[in-house]
C-alpha positions as CSV (number, residue, x, y, z in Angstrom):
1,X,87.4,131.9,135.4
2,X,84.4,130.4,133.5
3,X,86.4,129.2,131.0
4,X,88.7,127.5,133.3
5,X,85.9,126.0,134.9
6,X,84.3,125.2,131.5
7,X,87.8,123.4,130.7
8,X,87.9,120.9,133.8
9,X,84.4,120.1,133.3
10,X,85.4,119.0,129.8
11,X,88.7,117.4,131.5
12,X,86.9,115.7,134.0
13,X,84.3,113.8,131.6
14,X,86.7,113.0,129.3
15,X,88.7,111.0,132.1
16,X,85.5,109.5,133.1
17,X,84.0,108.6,129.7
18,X,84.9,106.6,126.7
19,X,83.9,107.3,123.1
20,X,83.0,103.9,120.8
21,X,82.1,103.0,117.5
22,X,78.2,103.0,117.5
23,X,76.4,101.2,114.6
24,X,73.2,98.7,114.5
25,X,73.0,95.6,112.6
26,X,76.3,96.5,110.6
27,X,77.7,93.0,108.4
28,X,81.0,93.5,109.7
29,X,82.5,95.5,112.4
30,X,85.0,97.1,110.3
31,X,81.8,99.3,108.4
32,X,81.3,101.2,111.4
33,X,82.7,104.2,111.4
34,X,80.0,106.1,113.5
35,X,81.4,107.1,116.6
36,X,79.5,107.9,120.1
37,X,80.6,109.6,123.8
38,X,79.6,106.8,126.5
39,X,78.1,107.8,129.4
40,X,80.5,107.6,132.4
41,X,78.6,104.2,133.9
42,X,79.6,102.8,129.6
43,X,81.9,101.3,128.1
44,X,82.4,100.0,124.8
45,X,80.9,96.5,123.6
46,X,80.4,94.8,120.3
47,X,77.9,92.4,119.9
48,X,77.5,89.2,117.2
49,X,74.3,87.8,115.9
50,X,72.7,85.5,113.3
51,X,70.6,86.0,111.1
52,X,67.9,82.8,109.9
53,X,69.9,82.7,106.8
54,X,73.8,81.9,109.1
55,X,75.0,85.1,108.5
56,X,75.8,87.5,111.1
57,X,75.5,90.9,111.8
58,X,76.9,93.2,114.4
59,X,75.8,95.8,116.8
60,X,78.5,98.2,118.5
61,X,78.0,101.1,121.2
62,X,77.8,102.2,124.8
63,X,76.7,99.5,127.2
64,X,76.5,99.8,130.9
65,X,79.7,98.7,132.9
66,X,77.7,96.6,135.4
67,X,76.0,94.1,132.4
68,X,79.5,94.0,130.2
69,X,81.1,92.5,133.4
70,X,79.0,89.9,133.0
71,X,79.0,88.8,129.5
72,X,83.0,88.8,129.9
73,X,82.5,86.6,132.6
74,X,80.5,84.4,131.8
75,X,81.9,84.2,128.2
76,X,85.6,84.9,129.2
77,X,87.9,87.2,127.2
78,X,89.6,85.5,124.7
79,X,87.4,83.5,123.8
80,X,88.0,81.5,120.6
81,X,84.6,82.1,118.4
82,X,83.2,79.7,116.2
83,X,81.4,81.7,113.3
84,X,79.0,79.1,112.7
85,X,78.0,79.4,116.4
86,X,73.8,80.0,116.7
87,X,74.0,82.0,119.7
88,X,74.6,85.7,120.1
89,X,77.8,86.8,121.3
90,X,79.0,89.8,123.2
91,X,82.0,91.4,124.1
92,X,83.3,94.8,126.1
93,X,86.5,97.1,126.3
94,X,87.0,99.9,128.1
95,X,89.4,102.0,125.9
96,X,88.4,104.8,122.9
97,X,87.3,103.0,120.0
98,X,88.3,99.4,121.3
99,X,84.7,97.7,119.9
100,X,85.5,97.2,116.5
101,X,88.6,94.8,117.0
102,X,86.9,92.3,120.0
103,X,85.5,89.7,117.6
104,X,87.5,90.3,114.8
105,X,91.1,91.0,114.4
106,X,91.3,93.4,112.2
107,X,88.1,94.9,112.4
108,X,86.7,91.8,110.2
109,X,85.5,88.8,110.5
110,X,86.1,87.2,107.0
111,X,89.0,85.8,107.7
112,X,87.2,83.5,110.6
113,X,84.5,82.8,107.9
114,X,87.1,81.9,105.5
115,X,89.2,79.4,108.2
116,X,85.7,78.0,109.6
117,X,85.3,77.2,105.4
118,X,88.5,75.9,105.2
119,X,87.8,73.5,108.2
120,X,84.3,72.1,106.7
121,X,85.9,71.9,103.2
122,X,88.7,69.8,105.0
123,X,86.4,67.5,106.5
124,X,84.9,66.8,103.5
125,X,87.7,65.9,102.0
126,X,88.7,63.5,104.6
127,X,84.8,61.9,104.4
128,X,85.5,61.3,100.8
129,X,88.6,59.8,101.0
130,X,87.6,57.9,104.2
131,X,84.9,56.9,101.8
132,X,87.3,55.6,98.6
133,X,89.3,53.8,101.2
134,X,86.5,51.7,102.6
135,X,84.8,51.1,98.8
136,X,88.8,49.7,97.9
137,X,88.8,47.3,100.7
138,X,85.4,46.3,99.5
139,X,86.5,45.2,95.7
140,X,90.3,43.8,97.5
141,X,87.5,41.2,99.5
142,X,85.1,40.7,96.5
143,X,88.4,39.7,94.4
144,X,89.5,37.7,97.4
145,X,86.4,35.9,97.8
């Protein structure tokens, strides 16, 4: 009989609870591979921060139901994040081991950091050659003139 009852116990708070990847101030998500039980008020969450230098690091646990519903409100799922954002970002799930996939598919982020290079490097290009254009105008008038 106890060890029925010791069994639905174990049932019960496993139906009730979620377990997550729990690491502080990891560089990507994908390096965690500590693992905790939330409390049953938890669930999962992964957050994003910078560091003075631009980079980010990454925090992933247990957070309390009640202040995850909020950052996914206020931040909306889904999200599209900008890696070179300055502000902290947070994210939630509710499933086993969801928090190391929220903010980056894959379980990291390089491959945002890489398109978010790509992007600038694009720009720049497009800044030089707006540049060429205008200097080319500028010799077609002085030959003009």
């Amino acid at each position: 009989m106890l060890l029925f009852l010791l069994y639905g116990l174990t049932c019960v708070r496993l139906s009730f609870a979620v377990t997550c990847y729990k690491c502080d101030s990891v560089d990507q998500p994908a390096h965690c591979y500590q693992t905790a039980n939330c409390q049953a008020d938890e669930i999962c969450m992964v957050s994003q921060n910078p560091k003075l230098n631009g980079d980010l690091f990454f925090n992933l646990g247990c957070f309390a139901k009640s202040t995850c519903q909020y950052f996914n409100i206020v931040h909306g799922v889904g999200r599209r994040i900008l890696v070179s954002s300055p502000s902290s970002i947070t994210r939630c799930c509710d499933t086993d081991n969801c928090n190391k996939d929220l903010l980056c598919p894959g379980g990291t982020c390089e491959y945002e950091r890489e398109r978010e290079r790509e992007r600038e490097r694009e720009r720049e290009r497009e800044k030089r050659e707006r540049r060429e254009r205008e200097r080319e105008r500028e010799r077609e008038r002085e030959r003009a003139g």
